[in-house]
N, C-alpha and C positions, 0 to 999 in steps of 0.2 A: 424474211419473216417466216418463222415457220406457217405450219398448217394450224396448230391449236392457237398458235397465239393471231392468225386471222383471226379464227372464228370467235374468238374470246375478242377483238375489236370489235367485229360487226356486232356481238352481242351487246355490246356498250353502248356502242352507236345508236342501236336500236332501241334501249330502254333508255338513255339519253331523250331520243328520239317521241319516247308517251310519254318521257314527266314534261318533256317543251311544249305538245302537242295541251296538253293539259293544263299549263301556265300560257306564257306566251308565248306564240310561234316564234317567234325571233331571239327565243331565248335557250338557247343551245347550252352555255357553258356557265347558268347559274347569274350570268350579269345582262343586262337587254344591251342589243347592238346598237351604237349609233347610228345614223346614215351611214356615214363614209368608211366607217369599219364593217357593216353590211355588203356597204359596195366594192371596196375595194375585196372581201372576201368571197364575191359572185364572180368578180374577173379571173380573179384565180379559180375558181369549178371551171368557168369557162374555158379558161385556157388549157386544164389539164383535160376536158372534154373533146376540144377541138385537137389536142396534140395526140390521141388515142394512145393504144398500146396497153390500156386499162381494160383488167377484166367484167365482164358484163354484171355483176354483181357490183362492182366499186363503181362501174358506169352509172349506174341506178344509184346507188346512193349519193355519189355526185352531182348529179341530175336533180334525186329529190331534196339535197339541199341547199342546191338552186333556185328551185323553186319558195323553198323557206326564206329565202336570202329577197328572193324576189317581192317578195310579197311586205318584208322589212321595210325595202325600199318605197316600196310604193306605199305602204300607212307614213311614212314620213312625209313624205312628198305629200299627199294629200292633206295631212296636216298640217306642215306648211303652205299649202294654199288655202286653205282657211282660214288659215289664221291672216293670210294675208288679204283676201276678202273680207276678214272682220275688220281687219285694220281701213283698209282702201271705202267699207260702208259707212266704218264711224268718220271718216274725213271728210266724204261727201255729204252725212247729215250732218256735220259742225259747218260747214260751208252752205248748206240748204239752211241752215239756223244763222245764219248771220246773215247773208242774202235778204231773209223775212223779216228780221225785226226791226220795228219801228225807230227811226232815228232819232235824236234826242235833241 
């Protein structure tokens, strides 16, 4: 890749980078990530982090949108447990509600 057309990525990247920051963080390419397309797209920063060879510049952006990726994961995940908490309290109180009431 040449030199201009680097730096015409990273510049993309980067304003890419404030309209996500500004909408949702997890929304990089205009559509929100799933979980698993989050995640499976963290394994891969990973992997190209841990195999080095990348300049310190694409390491950081790598890294920062890791972090983005990271954070995807984990509003999912917390919302699923929520939601599974709501589920697992309303069962308890349908079971606390019939335990109490008067038999017929």
């Amino acid at each position: 890749m040449a030199k201009t057309d680097e730096q015409a990525e990273r510049a993309e990247r980067a304003e890419r980078g404030e309209r996500a920051e500004q909408a949702d963080p997890g929304d990089r390419a205009g559509t929100t990530l799933g979980y698993e397309q989050a995640r499976d797209e963290l394994v891969e920063v990973v992997r190209r982090l841990e195999a080095g060879g990348t300049s310190l510049e694409e390491s950081l952006a790598l890294w920062e949108r890791g972090e983005e990726l990271a954070k995807v994961c984990r509003r999912w995940l917390e919302g699923a447990r929520a939601r599974l908490d709501a589920a697992l309290a309303e069962e308890a109180d349908a079971e606390e509600g019939a335990e109490s009431a008067p038999e017929s």
